[in-house]
Backbone bond lengths (Angstrom), bond angles and torsions (degrees), N, CA, C in turn:
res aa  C-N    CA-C-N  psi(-1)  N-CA   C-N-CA  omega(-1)  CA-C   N-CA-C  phi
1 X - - - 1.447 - - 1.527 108.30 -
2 X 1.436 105.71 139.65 1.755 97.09 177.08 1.681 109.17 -133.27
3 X 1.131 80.65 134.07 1.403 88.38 178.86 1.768 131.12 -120.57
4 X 1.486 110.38 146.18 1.241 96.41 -151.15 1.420 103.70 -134.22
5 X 1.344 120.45 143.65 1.603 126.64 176.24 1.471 133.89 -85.37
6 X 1.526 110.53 95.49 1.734 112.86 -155.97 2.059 88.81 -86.11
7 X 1.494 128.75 116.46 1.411 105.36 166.93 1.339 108.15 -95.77
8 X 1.438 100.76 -173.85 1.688 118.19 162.50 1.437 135.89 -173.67
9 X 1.017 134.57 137.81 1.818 114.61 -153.10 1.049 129.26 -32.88
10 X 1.361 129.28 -8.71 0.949 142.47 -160.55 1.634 132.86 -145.43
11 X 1.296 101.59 5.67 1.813 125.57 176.37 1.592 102.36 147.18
12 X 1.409 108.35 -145.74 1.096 105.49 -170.50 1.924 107.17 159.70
13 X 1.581 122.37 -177.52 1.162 111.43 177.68 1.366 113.24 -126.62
14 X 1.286 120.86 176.32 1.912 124.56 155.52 1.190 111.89 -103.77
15 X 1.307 121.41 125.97 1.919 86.99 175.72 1.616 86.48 -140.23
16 X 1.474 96.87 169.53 1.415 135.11 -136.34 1.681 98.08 -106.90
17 X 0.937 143.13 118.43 1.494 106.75 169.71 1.952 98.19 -140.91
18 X 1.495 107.67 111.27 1.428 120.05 -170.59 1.490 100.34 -131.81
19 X 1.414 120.09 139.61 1.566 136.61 -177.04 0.893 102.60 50.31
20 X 1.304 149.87 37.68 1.797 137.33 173.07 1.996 99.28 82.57
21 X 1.466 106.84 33.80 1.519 76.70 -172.91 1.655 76.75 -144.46
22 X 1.726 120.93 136.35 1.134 131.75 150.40 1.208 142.30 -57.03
23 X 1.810 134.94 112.44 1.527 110.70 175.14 1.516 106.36 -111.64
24 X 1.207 145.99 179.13 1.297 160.92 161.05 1.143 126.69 -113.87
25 X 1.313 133.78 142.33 1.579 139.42 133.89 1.973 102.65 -117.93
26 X 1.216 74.88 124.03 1.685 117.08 179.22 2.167 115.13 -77.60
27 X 1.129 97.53 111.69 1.380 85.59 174.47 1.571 121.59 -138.58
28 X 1.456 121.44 170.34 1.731 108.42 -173.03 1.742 96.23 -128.88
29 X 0.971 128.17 141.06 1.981 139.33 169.65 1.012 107.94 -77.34
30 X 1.148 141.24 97.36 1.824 152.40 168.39 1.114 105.76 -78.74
31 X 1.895 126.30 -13.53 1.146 121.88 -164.30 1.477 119.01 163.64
32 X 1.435 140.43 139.59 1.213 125.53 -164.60 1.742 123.66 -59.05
33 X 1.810 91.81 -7.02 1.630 79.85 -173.00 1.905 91.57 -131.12
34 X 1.293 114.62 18.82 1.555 104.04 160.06 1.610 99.77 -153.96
35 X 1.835 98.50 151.37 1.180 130.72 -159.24 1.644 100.77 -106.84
36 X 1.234 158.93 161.75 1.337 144.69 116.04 1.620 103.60 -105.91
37 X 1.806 99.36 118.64 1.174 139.64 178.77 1.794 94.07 -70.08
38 X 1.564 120.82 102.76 1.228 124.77 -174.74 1.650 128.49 -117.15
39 X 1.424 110.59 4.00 1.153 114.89 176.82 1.486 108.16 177.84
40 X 1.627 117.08 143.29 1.221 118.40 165.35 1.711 114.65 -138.12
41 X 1.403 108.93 141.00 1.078 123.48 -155.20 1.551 113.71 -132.73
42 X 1.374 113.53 103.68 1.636 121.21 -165.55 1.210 97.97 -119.86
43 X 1.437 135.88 123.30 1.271 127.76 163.66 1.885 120.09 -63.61
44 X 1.203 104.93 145.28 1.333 123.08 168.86 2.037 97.06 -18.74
45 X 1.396 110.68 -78.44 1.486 115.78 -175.57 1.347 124.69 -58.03
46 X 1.240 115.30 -8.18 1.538 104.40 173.39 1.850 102.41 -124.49
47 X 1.567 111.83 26.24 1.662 115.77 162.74 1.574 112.92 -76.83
48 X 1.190 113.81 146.64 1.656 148.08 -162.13 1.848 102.23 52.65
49 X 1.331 125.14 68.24 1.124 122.41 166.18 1.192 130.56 -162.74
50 X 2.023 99.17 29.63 1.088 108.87 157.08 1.479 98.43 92.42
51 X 1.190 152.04 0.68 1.485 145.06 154.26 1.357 107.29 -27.99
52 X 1.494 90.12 -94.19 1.591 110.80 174.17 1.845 117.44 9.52
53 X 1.962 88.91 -86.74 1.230 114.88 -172.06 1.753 110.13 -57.32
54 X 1.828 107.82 -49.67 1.464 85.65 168.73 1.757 122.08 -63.96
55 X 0.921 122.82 -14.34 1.883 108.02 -163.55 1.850 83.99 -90.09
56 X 1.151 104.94 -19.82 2.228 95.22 173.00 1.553 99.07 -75.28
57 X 1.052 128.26 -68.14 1.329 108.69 174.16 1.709 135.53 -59.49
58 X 1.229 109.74 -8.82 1.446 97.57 168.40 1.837 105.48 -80.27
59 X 1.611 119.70 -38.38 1.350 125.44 167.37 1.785 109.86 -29.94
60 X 1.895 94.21 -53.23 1.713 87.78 -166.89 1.952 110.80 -68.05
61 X 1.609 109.89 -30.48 0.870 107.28 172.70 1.374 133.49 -76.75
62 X 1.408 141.25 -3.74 0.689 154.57 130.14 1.638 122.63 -43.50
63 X 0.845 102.35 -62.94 1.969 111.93 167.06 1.593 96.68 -39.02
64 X 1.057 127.28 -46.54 1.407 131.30 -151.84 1.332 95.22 -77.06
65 X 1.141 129.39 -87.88 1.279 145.47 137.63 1.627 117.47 20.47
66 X 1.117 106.21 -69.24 1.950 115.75 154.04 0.716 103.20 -80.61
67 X 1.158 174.72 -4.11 1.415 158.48 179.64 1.730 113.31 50.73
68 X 1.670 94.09 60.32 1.686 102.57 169.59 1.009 107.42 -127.18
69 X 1.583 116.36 162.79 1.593 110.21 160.60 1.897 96.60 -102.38
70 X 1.586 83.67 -156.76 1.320 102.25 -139.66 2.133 96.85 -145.47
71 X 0.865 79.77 133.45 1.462 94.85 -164.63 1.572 113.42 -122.42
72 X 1.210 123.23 68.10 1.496 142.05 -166.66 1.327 120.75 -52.00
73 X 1.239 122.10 67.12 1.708 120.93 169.95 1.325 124.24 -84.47
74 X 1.446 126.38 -19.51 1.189 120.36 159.84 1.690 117.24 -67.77
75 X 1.330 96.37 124.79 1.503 107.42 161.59 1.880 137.65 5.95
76 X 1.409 85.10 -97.72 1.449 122.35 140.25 1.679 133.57 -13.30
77 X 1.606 97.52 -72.89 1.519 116.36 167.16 1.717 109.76 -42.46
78 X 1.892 86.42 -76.89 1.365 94.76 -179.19 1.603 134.25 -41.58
79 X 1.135 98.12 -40.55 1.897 103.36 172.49 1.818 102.26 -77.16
80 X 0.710 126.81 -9.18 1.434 125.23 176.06 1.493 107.09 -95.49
81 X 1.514 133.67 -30.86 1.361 143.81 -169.98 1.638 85.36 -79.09
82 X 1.208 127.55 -61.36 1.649 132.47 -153.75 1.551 93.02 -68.48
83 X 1.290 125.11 -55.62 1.398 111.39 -171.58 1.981 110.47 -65.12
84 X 0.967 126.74 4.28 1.615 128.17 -152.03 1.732 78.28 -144.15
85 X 1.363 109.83 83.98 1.806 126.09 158.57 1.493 109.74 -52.01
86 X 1.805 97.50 -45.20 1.828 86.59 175.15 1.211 136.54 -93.52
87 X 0.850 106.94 16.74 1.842 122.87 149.49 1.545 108.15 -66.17
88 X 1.441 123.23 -58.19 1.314 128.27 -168.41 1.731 108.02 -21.11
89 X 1.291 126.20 -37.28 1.523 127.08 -172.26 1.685 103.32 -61.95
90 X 1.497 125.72 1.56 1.301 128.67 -173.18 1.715 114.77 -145.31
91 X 0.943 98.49 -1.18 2.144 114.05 -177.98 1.371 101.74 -85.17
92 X 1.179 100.38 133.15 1.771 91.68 -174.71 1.802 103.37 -137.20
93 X 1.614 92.97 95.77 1.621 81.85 -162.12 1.194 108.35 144.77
């Protein structure tokens, strides 16, 4: 699976791209050192196979990487941040 970093002054996405089919995580820049993680978007054809969970962990790794946190308003994210304790060094919220 590869995933790739679209930015823009103002947030930007990860997206996913497996079997000919696109997924997303959606995000907005509040600030150079926090993100709010605002939406994730898996199509119907690429559900239970792990999209999801990888484009949350490239988010956390990325955070790491910049040295931001991460401020979980999407849904999704958030129940994935709470179950994953070792992320917590980047959850902000």
């Amino acid at each position: 699976m590869d995933i790739t970093n679209q930015e823009t002054a103002s947030g930007g996405r990860y997206v996913a791209e497996l079997e000919g089919h696109e997924a997303e995580m959606t995000y907005s820049r509040t600030s150079p050192k926090l993100v709010i993680i605002d939406h994730t978007g898996v199509p119907d054809a690429l559900r239970g196979k792990g999209v999801g969970q990888a484009l949350a962990l490239h988010a956390v790794e990325e955070a790491r990487k910049g040295g931001w946190k991460i401020f979980p308003l999407c849904p999704f994210f958030k129940a994935q941040s709470q179950r994953h304790e070792e992320w917590r060094d980047v959850i902000n919220g």
